[in-house]
Structure formats: structure tokens, C-alpha cells
C-alpha positions in Angstrom: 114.1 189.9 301.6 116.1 189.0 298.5 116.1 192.6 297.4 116.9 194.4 300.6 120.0 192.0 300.9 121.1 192.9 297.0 120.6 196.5 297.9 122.7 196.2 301.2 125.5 194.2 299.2 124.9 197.3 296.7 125.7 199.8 299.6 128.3 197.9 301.3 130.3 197.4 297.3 129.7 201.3 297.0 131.4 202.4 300.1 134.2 199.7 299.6 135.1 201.4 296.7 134.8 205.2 298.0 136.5 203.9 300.5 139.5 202.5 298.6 139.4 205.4 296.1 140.8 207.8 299.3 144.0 206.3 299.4 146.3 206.2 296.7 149.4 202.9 296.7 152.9 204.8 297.1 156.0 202.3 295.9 158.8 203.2 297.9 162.5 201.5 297.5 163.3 198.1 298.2 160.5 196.8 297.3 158.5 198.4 300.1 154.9 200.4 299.2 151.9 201.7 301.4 148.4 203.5 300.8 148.4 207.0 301.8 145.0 209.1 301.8 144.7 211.2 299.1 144.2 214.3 300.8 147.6 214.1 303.2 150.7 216.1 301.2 154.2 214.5 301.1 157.1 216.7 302.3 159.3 217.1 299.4 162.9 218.8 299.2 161.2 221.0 302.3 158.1 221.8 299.9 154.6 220.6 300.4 153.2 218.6 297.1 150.1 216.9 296.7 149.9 213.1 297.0 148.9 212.4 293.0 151.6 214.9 292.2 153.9 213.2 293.7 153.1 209.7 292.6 152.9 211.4 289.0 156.0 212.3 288.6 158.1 209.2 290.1 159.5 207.9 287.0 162.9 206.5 288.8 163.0 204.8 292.2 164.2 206.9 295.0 167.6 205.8 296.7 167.7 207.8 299.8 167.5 206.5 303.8 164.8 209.2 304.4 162.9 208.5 301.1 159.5 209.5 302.1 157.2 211.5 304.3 153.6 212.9 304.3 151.8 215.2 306.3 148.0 215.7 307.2 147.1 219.1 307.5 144.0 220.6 308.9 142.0 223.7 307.9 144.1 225.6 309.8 147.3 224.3 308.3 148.4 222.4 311.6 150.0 219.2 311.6 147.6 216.3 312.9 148.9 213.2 311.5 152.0 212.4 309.8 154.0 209.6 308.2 158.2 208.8 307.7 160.3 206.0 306.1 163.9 205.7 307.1 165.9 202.7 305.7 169.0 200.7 307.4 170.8 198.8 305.3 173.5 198.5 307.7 171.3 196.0 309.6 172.0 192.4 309.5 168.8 191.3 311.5 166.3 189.3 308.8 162.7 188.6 308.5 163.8 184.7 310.1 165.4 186.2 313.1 162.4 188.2 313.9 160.0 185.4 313.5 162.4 183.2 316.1 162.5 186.1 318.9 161.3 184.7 321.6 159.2 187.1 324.0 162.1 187.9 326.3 164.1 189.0 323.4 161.5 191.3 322.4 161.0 192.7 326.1 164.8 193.5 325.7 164.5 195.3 322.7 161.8 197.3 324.0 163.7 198.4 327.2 166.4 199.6 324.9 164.1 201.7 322.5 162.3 203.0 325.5 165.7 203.9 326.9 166.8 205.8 323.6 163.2 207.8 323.3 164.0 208.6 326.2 166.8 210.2 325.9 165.5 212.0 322.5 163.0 213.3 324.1 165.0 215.5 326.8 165.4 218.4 324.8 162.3 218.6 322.4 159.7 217.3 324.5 158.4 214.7 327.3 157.7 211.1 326.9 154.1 210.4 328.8 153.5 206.9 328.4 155.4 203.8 327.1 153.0 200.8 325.6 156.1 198.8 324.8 157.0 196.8 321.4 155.0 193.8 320.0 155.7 191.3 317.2 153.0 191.7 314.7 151.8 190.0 311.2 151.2 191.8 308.4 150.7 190.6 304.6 153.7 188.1 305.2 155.9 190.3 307.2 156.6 190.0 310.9 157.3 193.5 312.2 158.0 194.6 315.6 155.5 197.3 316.5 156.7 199.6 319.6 154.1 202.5 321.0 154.0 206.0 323.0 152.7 208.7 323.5 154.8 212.4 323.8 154.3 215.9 324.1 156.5 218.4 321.8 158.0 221.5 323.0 158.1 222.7 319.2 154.7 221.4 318.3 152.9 221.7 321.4 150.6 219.0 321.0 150.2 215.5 322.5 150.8 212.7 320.0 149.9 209.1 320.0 153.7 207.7 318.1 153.9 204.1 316.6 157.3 202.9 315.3 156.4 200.0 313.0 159.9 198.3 312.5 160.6 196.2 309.5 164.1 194.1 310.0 164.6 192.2 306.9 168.8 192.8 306.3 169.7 195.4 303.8 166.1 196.1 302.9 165.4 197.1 306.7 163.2 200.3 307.5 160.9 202.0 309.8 157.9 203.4 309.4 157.0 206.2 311.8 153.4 206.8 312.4 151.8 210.1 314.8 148.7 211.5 315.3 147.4 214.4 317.6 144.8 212.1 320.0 143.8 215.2 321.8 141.3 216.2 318.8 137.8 215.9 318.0 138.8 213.4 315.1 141.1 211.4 316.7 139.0 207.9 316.0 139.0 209.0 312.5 143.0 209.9 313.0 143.1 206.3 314.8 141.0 204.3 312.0 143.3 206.0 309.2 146.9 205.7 310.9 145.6 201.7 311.1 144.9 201.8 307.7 147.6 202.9 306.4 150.4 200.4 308.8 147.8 197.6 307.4 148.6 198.6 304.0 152.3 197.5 304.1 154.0 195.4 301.9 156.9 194.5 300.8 157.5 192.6 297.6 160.3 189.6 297.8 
């Protein structure tokens, strides 16, 4: 019994650590960095670069309010998952406010971002389906976390959205998350898009 439950803990460390050895930690500005899978590719000056070539040659932080974004691309070279950063240091919300909204605040901030996707949405696509916004925990930061689901006109595919909204005054961002939940994979596409929004953090 001893040695089937060493050879389990054997199998369970072993895919732990293939596991881990998919993604890869990106530091972003501000403080802010995130695991991204090794195999997606980051959208560079309009150019498609590997994720370890990218990492590789960072050798100075980026200072930009659209810093980062990455792709996952399937065989076919279509888009089925994909990641953005955009940063507002404008905003004079902090981490404290956040922490103090109270749950009608929160339902007010949703009705104004469902509002303004909304009205994005007119020309490039359709919303079909609002989940609203939540306040959510994650390694010490409080996010608001708001949900949807649209169809493109460009694209034409159906995409599951999450907006996973940091508001922490000057160092304030959004991360934009999407995958195509019309596919075969799309509980893999699930599992790995939670992954990654788990993976936040950002360093005081």
C-alpha cells in the first residue's frame, strides 16, 4: 500500500511539473506579470513571435498602455484564444476602494460596462449574453471580474469574453481574456484561460 501511494505521489509530482513547464511567467509593467502557455504567440509591432522569444529579448520594461498581447492559434492558423493588457493610469480608483464596494456599487458598475459593450458591439458584432461583473480574490488583489459572450462580424466566431479589471490608481489595467466556446476543445480553452487569470499578480 505504501508503494502504490509513493508511486501515485510520483505521478501526481510528474504531471505538476509538465504541467507548470507549459507556461512560461511574462513580467509586464507596473509590477504586474502572468503565465502564458508556451505554445500561444504574442502579437508584436503587428508580427507574430514566439512566447520564449519574446521573453528572451525583454531586457527593458515596456512603458506602453497596450503593452501586451498573445494569441493561440490552431493548425489552421485561426484565432481560438487570445489575451490583452491595457493600462490606465488616469484612474484614481485603488485596491481599498474596491475592497469597500458594496454589492450595489458593483451592480452599478456592471450596468454601465454592459451599457458600453453594448454600444461597441453595434458595428463589429452582437452581444449574446451578459453574466455581469463580480468582485474576485486573487493572490492579494481584489479584481472586479465582468463576463459575456459575442459574436464577431470580422471573426465570425462565438467567443466566451472575460474582462478581469485591476483598479489599483496609476498602476490600473485590464486584462482581456476570449476564447472560441463553440469548439471541440473548449474545456481545455476554459481550463487554460482560468489558468492563466489565476496566475496574476502584482508585486507592491
Amino acid at each position: 500500500m505504501k508503494k502504490l501511494s509513493f508511486l501515485f505521489l510520483l505521478m501526481v509530482a510528474s504531471f505538476t511539473t509538465n504541467a507548470d513547464s507549459n507556461y512560461k511567467t511574462v513580467s509586464l509593467p507596473k509590477g504586474v506579470s502572468i503565465d502564458v502557455p508556451i505554445n500561444w504567440q504574442v502579437i508584436s509591432n503587428n508580427q507574430r513571435i514566439t512566447l520564449d522569444a519574446y521573453v528572451e529579448t525583454l531586457y527593458e520594461p515596456i512603458d506602453s498602455d497596450f503593452p501586451f498581447a498573445a494569441n493561440y492559434y490552431n493548425d489552421n492558423g485561426e484565432v481560438e484564444a487570445l489575451l490583452n493588457f491595457r493600462y490606465y493610469p488616469w484612474i484614481e480608483v485603488t485596491q481599498e476602494d474596491v475592497f469597500n464596494a458594496s454589492s450595489d456599487e458593483v451592480q452599478y458598475l456592471d450596468s454601465i460596462l454592459n451599457e458600453n459593450i453594448l454600444l461597441a458591439m453595434k458595428d463589429v458584432g452582437k452581444l449574446l449574453s451578459w453574466s455581469g461583473t463580480k468582485k474576485e480574490y486573487i493572490n492579494g488583489i481584489m479584481v472586479l471580474i465582468s463576463e459575456y459572450r459575442r459574436y464577431s462580424n470580422i471573426t465570425k466566431d462565438v467567443g466566451r469574453v472575460r474582462l478581469v479589471r485591476v483598479l489599483n490608481d496609476t498602476k490600473s489595467f485590464t486584462l482581456t481574456i476570449s476564447y472560441d466556446d463553440r469548439r471541440q476543445n473548449s474545456f481545455m480553452l476554459e481550463g487554460i484561460t482560468n489558468r492563466i487569470i489565476e496566475s496574476l499578480s502584482v508585486s507592491n
